[in-house]
Backbone bond lengths (Angstrom), bond angles and torsions (degrees), N, CA, C in turn:
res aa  C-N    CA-C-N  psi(-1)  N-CA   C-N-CA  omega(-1)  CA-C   N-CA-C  phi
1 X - - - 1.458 - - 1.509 111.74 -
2 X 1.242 118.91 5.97 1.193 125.79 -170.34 1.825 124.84 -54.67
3 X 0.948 129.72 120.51 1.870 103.55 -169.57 1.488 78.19 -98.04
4 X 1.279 156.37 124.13 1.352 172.15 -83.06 1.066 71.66 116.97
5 X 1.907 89.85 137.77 1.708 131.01 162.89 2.081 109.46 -127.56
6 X 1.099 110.14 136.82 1.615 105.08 -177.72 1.800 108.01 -60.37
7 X 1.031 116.62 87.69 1.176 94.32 -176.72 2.222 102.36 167.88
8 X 1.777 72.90 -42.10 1.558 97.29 -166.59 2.229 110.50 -53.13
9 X 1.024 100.72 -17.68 1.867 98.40 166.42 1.321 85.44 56.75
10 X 1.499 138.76 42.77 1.459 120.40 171.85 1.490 113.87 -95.24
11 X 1.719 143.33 146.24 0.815 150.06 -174.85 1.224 94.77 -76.56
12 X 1.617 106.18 160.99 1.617 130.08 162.12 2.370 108.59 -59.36
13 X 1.104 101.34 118.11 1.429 86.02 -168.93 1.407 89.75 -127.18
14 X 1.765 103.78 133.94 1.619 123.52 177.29 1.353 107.75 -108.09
15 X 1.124 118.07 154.45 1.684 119.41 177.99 1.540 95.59 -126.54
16 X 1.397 109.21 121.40 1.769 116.12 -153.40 1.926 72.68 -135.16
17 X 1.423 80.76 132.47 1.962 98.67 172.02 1.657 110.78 -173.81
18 X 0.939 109.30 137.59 1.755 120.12 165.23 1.619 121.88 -92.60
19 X 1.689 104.23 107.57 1.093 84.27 170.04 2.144 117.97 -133.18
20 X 1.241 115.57 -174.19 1.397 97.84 168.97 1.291 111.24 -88.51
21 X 1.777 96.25 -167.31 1.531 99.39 -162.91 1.685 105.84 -71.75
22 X 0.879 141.75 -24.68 1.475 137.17 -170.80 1.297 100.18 -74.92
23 X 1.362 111.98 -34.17 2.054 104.88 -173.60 1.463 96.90 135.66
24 X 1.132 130.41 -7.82 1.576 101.86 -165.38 1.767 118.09 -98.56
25 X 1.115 115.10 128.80 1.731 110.98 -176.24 1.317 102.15 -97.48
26 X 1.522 137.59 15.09 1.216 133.33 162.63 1.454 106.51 -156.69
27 X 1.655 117.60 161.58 1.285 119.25 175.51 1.685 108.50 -86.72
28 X 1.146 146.04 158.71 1.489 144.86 162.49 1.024 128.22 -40.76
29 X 1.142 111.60 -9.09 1.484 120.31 153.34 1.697 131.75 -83.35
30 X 1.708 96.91 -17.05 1.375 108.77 -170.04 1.560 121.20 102.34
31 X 1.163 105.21 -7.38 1.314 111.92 176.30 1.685 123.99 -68.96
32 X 0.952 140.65 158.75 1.922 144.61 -140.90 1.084 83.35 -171.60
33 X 1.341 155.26 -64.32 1.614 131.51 -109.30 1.608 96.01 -120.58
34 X 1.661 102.87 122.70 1.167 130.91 -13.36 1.551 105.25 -113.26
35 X 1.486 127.61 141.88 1.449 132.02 165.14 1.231 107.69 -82.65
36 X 0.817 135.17 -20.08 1.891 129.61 -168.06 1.404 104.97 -144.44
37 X 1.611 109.66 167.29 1.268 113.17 -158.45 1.832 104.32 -96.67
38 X 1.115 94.39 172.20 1.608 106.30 177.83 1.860 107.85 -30.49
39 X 1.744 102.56 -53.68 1.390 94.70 -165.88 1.343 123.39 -78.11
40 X 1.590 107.37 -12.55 1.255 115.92 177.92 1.883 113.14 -85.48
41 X 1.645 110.35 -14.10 1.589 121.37 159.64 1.438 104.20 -55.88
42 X 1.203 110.37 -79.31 1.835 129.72 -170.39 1.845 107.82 -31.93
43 X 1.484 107.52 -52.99 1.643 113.53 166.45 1.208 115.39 -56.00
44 X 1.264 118.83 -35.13 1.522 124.30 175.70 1.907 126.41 -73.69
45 X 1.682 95.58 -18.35 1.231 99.50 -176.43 1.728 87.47 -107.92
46 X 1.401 130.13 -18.43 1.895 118.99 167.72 1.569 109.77 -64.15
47 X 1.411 135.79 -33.17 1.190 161.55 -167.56 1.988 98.32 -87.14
48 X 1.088 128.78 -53.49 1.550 115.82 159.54 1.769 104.61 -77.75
49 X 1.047 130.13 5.16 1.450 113.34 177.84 1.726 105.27 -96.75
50 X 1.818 119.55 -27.68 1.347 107.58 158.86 1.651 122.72 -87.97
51 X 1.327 125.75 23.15 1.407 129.85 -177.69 1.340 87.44 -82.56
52 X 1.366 97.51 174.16 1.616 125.40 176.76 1.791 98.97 -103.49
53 X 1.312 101.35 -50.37 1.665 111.03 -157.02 1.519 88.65 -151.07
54 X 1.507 113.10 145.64 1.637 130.97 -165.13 1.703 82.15 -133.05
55 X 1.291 140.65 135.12 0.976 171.54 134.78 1.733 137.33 -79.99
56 X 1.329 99.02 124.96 1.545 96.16 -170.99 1.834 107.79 -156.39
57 X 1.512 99.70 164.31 1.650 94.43 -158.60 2.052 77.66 -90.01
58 X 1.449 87.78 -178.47 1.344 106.93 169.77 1.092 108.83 -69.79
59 X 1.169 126.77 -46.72 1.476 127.11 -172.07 1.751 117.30 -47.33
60 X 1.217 99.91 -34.15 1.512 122.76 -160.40 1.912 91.50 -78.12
61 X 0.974 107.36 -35.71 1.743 123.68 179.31 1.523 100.73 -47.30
62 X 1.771 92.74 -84.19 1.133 100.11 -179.00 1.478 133.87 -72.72
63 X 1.111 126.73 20.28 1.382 135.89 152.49 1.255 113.07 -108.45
64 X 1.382 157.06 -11.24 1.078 146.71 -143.26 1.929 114.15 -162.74
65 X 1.402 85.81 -8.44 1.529 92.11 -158.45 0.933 132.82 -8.75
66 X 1.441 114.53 86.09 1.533 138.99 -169.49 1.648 112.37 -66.08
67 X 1.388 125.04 128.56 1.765 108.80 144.61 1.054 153.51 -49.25
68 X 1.425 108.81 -22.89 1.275 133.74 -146.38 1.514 121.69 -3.00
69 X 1.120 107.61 57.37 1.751 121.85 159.31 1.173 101.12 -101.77
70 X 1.841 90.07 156.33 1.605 99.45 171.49 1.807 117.40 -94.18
71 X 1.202 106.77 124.60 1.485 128.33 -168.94 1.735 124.12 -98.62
72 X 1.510 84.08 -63.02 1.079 83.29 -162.71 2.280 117.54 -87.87
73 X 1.372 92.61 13.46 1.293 94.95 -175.42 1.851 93.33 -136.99
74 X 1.685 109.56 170.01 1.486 94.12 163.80 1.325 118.54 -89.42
75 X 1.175 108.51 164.97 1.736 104.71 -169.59 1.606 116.00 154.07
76 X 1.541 141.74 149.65 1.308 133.60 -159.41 1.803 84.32 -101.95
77 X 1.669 98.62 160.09 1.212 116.25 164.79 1.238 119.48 -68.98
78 X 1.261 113.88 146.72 1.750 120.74 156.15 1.297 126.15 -64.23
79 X 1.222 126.85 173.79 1.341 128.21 133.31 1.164 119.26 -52.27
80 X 1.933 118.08 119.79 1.510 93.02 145.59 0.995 112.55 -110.81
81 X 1.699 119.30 174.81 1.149 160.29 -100.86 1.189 122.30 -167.91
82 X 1.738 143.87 83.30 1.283 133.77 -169.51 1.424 104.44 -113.80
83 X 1.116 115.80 124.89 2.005 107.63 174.83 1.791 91.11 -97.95
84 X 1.286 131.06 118.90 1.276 153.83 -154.31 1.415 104.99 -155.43
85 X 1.180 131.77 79.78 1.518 128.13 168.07 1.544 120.80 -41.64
86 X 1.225 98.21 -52.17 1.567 113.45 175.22 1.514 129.26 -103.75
87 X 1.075 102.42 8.16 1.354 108.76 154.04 2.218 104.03 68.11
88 X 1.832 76.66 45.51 2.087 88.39 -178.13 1.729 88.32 -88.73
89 X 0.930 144.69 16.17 1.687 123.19 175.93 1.760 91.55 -62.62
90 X 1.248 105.33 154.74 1.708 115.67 164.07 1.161 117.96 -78.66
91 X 1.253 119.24 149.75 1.736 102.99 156.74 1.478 114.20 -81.38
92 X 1.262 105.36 -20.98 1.454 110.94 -179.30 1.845 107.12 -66.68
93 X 1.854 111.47 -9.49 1.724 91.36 -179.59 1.404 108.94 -88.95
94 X 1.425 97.67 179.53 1.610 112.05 -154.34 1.931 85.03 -76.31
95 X 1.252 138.58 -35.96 1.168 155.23 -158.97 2.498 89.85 -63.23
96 X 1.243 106.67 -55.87 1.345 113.37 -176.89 1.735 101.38 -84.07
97 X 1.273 115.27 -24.13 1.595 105.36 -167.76 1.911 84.20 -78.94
98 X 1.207 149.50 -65.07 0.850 153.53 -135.46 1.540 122.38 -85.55
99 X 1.982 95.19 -16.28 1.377 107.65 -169.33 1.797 132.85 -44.63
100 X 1.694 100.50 -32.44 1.693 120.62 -170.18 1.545 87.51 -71.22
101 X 1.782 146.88 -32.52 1.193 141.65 -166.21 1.423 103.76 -98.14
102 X 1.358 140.05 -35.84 1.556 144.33 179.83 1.244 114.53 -121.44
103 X 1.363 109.66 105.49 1.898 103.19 177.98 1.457 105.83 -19.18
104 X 1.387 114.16 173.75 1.517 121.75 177.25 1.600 105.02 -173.14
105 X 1.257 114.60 125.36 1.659 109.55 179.06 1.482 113.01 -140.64
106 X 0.956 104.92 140.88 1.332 121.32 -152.38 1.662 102.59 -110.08
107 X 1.571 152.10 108.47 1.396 127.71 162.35 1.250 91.31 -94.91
108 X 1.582 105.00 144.21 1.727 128.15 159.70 1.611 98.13 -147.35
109 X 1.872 78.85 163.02 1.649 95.82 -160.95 1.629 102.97 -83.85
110 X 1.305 139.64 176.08 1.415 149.45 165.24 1.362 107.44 -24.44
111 X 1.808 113.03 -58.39 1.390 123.54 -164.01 1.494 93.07 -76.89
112 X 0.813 169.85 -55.71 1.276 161.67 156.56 1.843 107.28 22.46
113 X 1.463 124.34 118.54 1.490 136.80 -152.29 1.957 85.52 -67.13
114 X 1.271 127.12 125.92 0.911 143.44 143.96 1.733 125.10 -23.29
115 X 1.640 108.06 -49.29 1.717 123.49 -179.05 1.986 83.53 -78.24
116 X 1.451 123.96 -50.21 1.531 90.82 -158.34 1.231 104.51 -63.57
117 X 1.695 119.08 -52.35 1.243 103.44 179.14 1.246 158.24 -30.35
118 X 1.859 93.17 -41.45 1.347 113.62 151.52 2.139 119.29 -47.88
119 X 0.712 120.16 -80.15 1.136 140.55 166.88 1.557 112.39 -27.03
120 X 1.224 122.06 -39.62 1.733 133.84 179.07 1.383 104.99 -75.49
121 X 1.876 111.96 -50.69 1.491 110.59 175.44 1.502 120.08 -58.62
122 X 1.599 113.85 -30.01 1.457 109.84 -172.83 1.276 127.96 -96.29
123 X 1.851 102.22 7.33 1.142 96.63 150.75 1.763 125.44 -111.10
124 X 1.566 108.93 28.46 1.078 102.31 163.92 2.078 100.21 123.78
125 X 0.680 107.08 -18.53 1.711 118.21 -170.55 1.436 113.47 -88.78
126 X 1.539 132.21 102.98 0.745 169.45 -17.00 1.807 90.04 170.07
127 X 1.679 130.21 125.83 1.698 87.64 179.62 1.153 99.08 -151.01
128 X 1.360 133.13 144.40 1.548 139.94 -146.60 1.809 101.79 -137.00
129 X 0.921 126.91 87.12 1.741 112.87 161.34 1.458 121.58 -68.74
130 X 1.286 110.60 125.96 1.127 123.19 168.21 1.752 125.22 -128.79
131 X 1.264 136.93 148.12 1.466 144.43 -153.64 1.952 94.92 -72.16
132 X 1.256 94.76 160.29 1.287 114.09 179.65 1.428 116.66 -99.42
133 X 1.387 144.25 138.45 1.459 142.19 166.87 1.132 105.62 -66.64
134 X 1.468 111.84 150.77 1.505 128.91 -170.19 2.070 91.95 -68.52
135 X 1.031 111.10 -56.75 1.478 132.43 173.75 1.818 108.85 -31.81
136 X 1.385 107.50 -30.47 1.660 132.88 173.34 1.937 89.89 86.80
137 X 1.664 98.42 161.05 1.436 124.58 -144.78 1.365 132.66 69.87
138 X 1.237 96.02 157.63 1.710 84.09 -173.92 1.603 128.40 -93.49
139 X 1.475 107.27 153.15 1.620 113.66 -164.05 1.421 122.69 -48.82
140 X 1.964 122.76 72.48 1.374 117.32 164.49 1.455 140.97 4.59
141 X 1.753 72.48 -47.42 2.058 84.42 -170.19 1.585 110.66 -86.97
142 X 1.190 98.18 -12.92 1.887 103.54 174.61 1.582 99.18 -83.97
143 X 1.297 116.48 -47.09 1.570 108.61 -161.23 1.796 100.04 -64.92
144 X 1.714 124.05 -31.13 1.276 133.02 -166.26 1.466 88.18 -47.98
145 X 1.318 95.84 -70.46 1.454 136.73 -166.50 1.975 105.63 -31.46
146 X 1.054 95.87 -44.54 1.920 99.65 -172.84 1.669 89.23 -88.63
147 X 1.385 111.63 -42.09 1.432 103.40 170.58 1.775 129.74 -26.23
148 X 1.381 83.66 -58.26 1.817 107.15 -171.36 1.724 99.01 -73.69
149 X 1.506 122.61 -48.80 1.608 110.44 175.45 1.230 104.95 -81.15
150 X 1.436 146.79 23.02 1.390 117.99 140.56 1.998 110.26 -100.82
151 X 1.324 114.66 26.42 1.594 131.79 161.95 1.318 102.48 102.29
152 X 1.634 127.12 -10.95 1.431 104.63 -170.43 1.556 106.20 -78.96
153 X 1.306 93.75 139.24 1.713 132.76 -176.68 1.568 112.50 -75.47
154 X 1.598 89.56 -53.36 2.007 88.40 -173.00 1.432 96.04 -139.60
155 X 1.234 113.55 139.49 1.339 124.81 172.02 1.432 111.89 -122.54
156 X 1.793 121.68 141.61 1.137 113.76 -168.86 1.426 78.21 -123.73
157 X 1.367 117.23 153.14 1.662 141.14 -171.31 1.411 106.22 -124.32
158 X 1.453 114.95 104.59 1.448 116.80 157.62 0.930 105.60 -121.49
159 X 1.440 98.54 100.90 1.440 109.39 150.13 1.225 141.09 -173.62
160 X 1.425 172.92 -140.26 1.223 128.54 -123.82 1.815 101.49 -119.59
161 X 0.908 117.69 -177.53 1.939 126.41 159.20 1.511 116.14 -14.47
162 X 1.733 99.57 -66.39 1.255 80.35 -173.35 1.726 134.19 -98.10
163 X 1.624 81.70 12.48 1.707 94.39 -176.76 1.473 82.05 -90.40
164 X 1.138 140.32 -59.64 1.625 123.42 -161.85 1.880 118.96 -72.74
165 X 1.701 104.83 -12.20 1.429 91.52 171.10 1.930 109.88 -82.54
166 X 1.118 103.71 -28.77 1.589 119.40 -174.00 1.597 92.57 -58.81
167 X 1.372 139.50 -39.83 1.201 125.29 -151.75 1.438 94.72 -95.58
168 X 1.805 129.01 -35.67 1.274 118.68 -179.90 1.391 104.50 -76.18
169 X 1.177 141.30 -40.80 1.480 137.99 166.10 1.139 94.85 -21.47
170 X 1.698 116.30 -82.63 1.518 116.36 -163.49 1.326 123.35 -60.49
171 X 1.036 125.73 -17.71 1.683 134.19 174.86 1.596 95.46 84.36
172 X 0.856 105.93 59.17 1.778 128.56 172.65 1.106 115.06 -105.95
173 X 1.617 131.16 -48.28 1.381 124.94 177.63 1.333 108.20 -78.64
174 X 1.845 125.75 141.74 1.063 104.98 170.91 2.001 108.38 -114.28
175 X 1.419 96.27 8.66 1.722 97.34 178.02 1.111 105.40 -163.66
176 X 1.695 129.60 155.73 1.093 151.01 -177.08 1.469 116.93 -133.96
177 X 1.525 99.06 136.32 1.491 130.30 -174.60 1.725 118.02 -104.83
178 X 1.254 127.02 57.71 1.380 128.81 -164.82 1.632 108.31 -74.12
179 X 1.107 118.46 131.28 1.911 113.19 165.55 1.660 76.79 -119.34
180 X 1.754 88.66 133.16 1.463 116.51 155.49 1.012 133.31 -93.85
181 X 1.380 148.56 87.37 1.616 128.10 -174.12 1.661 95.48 -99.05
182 X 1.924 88.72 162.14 1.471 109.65 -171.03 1.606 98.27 -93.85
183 X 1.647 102.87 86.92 1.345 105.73 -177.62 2.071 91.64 -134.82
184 X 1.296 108.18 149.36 1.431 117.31 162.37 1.105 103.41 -121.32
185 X 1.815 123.17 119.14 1.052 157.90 -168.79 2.478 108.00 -89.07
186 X 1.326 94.96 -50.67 1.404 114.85 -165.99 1.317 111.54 -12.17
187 X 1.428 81.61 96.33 1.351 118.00 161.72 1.774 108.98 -162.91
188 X 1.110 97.69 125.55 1.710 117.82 -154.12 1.804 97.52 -70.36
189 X 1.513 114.16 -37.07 1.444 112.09 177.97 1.748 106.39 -92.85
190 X 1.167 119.71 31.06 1.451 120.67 160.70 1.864 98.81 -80.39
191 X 1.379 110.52 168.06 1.517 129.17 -157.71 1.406 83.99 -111.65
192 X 1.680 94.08 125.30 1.520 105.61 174.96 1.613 96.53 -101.63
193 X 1.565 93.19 -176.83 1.777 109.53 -173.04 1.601 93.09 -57.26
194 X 1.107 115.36 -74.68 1.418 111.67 -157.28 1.636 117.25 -132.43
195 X 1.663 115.90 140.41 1.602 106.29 -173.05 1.484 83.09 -107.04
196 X 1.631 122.40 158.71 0.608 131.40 163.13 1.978 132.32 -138.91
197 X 1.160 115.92 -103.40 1.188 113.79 167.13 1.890 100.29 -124.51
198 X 1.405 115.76 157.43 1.140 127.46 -166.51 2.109 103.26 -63.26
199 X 1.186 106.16 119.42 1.590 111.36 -178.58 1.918 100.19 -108.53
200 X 1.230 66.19 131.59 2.395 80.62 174.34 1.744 103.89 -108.36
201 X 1.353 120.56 -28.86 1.719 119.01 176.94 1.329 107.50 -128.47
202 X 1.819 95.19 155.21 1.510 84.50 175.93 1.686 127.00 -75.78
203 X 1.699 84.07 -11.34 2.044 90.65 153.23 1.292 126.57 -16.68
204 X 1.709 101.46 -54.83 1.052 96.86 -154.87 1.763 115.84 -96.94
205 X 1.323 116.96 32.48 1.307 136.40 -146.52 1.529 121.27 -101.45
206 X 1.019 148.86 52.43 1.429 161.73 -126.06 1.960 102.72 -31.96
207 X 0.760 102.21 156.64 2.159 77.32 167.18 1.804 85.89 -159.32
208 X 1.683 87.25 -178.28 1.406 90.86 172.62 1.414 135.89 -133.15
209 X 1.466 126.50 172.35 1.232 127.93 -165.73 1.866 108.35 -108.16
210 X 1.476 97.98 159.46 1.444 82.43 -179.73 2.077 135.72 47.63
211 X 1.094 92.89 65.34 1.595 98.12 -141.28 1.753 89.01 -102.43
212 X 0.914 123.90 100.63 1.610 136.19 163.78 1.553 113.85 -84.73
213 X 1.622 124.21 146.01 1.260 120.66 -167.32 2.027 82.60 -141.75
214 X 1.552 96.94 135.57 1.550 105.72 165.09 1.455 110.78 -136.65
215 X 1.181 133.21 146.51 1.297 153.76 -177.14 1.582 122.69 -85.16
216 X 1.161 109.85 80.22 1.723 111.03 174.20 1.437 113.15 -95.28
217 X 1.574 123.74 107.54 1.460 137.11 173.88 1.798 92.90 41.73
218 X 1.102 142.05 -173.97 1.419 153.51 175.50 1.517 108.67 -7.96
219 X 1.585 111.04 -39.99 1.935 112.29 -178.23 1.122 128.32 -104.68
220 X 1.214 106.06 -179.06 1.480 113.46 -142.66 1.365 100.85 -145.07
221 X 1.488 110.69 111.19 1.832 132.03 -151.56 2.156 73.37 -111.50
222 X 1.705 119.86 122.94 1.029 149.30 169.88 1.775 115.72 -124.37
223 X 1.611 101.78 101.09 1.414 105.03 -145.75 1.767 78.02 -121.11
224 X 1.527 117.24 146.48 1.644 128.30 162.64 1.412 110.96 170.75
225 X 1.329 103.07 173.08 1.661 119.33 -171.31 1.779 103.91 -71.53
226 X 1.001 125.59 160.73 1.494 134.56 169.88 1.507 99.14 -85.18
227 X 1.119 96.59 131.57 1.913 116.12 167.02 1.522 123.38 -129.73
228 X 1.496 114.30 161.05 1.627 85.61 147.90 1.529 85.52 -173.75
């Protein structure tokens, strides 16, 4: 399903997320921690230890303020990766406190405040402008794109609804990393895997190829290519 162009230098890109059985990878508040168990964490931190670059929206920052280092297994860090138009990361997150010890890169658009920027670079964070879609956010396929000419190969994407429906819309992701836990969430404004564009059949429903299933303590890691 890939929309790949000859030319395009785009990395291999996975969309890696935990969610329960109804669908939701966060509560309505934004809350995640924790859907899955220890062993299904540890796979999740072996799985950022072969990435190139780990990717995540701002949103995901500021709700969750993730490290995204690898911890709990051995293994080197990634790149991270913030798509931030405006340049809302904190300095106060662990993502900017940590930046001078773990690469850290940040894309924001032009309009992006001049003082944060300032302020993000000097403490170490890494910073890439790239153009905005007429549609608003900024251009995926450019950030892939600088992704792949600074060598990263595979990028795994955690991060929220609307960064992972935007990327299957665009035919940007080319594989998915699901952990299932046997949790019921129900509640209809909990955050599902992915928003996308309005669907009337299940025609119209992305599915997958090559579909492998592994067993971590209670969950259930559902790994394959994007199709549809």
């Amino acid at each position: 399903m890939s929309g790949r162009r000859v030319g395009d230098e785009l990395p291999i890109v996975t969309l890696k997320a935990a969610i329960t059985l109804d669908g939701r990878m966060a509560t309505r508040s934004g809350g995640s921690k924790w859907i899955t168990g220890e062993a299904a964490r540890r796979e999740g931190h072996r799985m950022r230890s072969r990435s190139d670059a780990i990717v995540v929206g701002v949103g995901t920052v500021l709700a969750d303020d993730p490290e995204l280092t690898v911890r709990l297994v051995r293994g080197r860090n990634p790149l991270r990766v913030v798509l931030d138009s405006r340049a809302r990361t904190p300095l106060s997150s662990k993502l900017v406190r940590t930046a001078k010890s773990t690469p850290t890169l940040i894309f924001h658009a032009a309009t992006a405040p001049a003082t944060r920027l300032s302020k993000l670079q000097a403490a170490g964070v890494q910073l890439h402008r790239i153009g905005v879609l007429k549609a608003g956010g900024l251009n995926l396929r450019t950030a892939l794109r600088a992704l792949g000419r600074r060598g990263c190969r595979s990028v795994m994407v955690e991060g929220g609804p609307t960064l992972h429906g935007a990327l299957i819309e665009r035919r940007l992701a080319d594989r998915v990393a699901i952990f299932i836990a046997p949790r019921i969430l129900a509640d209809a404004a909990g955050l599902p895997l992915a928003i996308g564009r309005k669907k009337h059949s299940m025609n119209q429903a992305w599915g997958l190829s090559d579909v492998r299933r592994r067993s971590f303590g209670d969950d259930t890691l559902i790994m394959g290519s994007l199709s549809r």
